[in-house]
N, C-alpha and C positions, 0 to 999 in steps of 0.2 A: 558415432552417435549412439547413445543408450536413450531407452527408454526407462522414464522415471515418472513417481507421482511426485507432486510439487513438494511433497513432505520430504521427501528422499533427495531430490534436488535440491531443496536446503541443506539438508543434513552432510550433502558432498561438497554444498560450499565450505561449509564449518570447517569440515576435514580436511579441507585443502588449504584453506587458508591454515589452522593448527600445523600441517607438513610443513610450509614454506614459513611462518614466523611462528617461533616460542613464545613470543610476546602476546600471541592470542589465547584470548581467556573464555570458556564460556560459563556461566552464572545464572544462578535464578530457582528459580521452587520447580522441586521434582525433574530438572536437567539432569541427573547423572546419573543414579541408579535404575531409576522406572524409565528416562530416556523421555522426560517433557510427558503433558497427556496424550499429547497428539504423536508422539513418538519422535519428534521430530529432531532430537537430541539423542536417539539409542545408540547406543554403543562407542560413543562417544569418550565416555570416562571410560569405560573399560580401555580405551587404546589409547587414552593420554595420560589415564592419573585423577585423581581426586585434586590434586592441585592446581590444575589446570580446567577442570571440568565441575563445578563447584554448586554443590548442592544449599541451596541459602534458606536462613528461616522464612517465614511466611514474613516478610518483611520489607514492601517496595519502594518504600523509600529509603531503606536501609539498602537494600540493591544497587539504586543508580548511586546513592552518596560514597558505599562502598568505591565502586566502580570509577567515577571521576577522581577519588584518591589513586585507583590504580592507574589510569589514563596520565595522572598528574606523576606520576613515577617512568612512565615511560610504556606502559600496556596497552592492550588495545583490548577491552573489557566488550564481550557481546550480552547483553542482557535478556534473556527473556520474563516479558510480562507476559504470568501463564494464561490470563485474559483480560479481552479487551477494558471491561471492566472496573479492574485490579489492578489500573494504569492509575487513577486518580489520587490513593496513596502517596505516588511518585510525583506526582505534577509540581510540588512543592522544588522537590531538588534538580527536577529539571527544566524549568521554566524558568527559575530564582538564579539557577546555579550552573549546569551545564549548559544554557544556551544564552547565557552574558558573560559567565568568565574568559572565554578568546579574546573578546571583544571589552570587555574589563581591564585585563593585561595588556591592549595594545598589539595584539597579536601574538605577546610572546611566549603563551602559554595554548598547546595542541592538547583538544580535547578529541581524540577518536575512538568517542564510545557508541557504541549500535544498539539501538533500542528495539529489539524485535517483539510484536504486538498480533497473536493473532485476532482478525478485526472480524466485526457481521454476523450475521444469523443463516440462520439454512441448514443447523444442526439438530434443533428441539433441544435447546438447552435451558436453565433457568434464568435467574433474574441475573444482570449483571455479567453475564455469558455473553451476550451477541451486541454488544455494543460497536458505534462506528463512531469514535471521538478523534477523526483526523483534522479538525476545523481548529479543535485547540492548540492543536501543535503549530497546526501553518499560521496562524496568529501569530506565532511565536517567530520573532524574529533573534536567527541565529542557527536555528535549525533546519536539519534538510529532513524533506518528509517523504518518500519513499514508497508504494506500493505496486508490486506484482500481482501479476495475475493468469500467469503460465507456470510451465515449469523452467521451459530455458531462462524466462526471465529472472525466477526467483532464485535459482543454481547464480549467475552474471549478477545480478544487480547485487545480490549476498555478497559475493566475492568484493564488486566495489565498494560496496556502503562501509566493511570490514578495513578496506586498505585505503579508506577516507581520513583524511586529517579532519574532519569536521563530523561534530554530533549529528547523529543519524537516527530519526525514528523511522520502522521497517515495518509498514503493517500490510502483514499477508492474510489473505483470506481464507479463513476456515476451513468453509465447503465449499474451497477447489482444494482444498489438501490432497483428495485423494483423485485428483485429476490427473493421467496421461499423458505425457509427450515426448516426444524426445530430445535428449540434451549434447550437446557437445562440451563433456566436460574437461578434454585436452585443447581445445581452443585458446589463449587470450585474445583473441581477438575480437572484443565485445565494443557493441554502442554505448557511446555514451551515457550514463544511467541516469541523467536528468533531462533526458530525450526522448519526447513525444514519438508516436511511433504511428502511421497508419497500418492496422491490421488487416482492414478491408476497404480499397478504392471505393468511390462512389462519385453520384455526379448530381446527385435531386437533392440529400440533403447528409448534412454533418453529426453522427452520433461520438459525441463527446465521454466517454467512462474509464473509469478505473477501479482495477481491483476488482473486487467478483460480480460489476457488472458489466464487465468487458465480455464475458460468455454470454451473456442475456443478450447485448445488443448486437452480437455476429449473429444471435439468432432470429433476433428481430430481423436484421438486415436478412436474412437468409428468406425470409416468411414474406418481406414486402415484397422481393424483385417477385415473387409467383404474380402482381399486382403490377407491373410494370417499372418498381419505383427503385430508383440506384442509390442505397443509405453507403454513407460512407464511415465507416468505425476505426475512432483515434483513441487509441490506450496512451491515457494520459501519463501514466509510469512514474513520472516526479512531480508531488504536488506544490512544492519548496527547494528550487526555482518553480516555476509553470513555466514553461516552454511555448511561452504566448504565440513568437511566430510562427510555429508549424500548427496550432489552432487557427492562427486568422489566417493560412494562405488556404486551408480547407475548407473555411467556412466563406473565403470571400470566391471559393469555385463553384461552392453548390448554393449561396443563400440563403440556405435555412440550418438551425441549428437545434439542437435536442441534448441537453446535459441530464447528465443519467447518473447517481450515485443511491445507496441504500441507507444514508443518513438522511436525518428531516427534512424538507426541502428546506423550510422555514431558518434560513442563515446558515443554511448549509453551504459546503466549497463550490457548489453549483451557483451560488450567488454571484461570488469571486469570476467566478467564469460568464457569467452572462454581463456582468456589469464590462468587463475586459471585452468580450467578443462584441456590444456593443458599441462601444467608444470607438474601435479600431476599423468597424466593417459595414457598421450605419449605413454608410449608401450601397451597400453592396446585398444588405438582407433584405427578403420575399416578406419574411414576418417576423415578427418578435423571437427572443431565443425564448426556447419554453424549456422547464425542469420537471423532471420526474426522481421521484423520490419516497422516501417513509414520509409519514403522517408526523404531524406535531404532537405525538403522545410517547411515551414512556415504552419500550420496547414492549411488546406484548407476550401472553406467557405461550407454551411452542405449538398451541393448537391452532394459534389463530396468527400465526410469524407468517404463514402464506399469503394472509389478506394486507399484510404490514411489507412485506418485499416487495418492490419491483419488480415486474417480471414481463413476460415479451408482449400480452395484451396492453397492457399500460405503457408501453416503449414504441408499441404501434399507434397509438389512441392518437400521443403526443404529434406525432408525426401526421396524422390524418389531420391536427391541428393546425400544421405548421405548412398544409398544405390548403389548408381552406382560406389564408387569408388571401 
């Protein structure tokens, strides 16, 4: 086991997956030389090459199109979009193109390209920095939608999403980059990466999150039991599949449910999730699934992202909710 922050646990997937296949590529703005903004890509080119490690113009739809040409040759192309953002450019070639052509061909054409996306706020960035556009992707049928939110996980599920025959978007959270844990990076012996995962037992009520609200609501949970109350926190981990059974046999133990993500509520994936945990556990819920989330406005600029995030009063609020009915 080593201890790593989740940027470094990336960075050792990359590199392991480049040891065991030639065939991996990594791509994208400021990946090679500067090693990504977030670092997350250093040293990278220096130990593989410029041909392999490949520095692209500011160009994101020239990236994924690039990329599914080299997929369509036999590579396995990792992309980074440098932000969240910065994705929108791209939406074109991957929504149009990389997530209908398998299924265009008849299955006879493998596209295993990785869309890596750091996602969210919590950094004081500016406009166009902290976005959470994971809703458009899971729309997207063909695509698997992917987020971490440890470091073993984001080491593990990089490795999988990479040795995936299927198009992969990967959005990792910002501000846990420089979060702590330890990894086992000589294991294979990893879960399934489209597999719900309980981080924390519980028995009074279900907190449902992913990605960088999976820390907020361990500590939420952490904050209630002083209150008597057993939260029980599921890291969602793959939004595309959704891992619906291991959601409804949680929520149909505790009866109450709380989905928690830092995108709008307003059609947010937290919709997806209540209308499902609904349908499936009706006679089994105390009260309504309730959502916490951003506001219906336009990401705000970084003085006031604290009043725009979820955070453990609002995660408790919901819950005081969900226990009043």
């Amino acid at each position: 086991m080593t201890t790593l922050t989740m940027a470094k646990a990336l960075n050792e997937g990359m590199r392991k997956a480049m040891e065991e296949d030639p065939k991996v590529l990594i791509m994208g703005e400021d990946v090679g030389k500067l090693g990504g903004v977030f670092r997350v890509t250093d040293g990278l080119q220096k130990d593989f090459g410029e041909q392999r490690v490949i520095d692209t113009p500011l160009a994101e739809s020239g990236i994924i199109g690039t990329a599914i040409g080299l997929a369509l040759r036999g590579y396995r192309p990792v992309c980074e979009i440098q932000f969240d953002g910065f994705v929108f450019p791209a939406a074109d070639q991957i929504i149009t193109q990389l997530a209908k052509m398998p299924l265009r061909s008849l299955g006879k054409l493998k596209l295993p390209v990785v869309v890596r996306i750091p996602c969210g706020g919590g950094i004081g960035a500016v406009e166009h920095h902290s976005e959470s556009p994971e809703t458009y992707f899971t729309h997207t049928a063909g695509l698997r939608v992917m987020t971490c939110s440890n470091p073993a996980d984001a080491y593990t599920m990089l490795r999988q999403a990479i040795r995936c025959d299927d198009p992969v978007i990967f959005f990792e959270p910002k501000r846990r980059y420089w979060d702590k844990a330890e990894v086992d990076v000589e294991s294979a012996d990893w879960p399934p990466f489209d597999q719900a995962r309980v981080v924390r037992p519980g028995t009074d009520v279900t907190l449902l999150a992913y990605g960088p609200m999976v820390k907020t609501c361990l500590e939420a949970a952490k904050a209630a039991e002083e209150d008597g109350r057993s939260l029980e926190v599921v890291d969602l981990r793959s939004l595309n599949p959704l891992d619906v059974p291991r959601i409804v046999e949680s929520v149909r133990r505790t009866g109450r449910c709380v989905v928690v993500h830092e995108a709008p509520v307003f059609t947010g994936f937290g919709a997806e999730i209540a209308a499902r945990v609904t349908e499936e556990c009706f006679y089994h819920l105390e009260s309504p699934v309730l959502r916490v989330g951003g506001p219906s406005t336009p990401y705000p600029p970084s003085r006031l992202e604290d009043h725009y995030l979820p955070d453990l009063d609002r995660v408790l609020h919901a819950v005081d909710r969900a226990f009043a009915f």
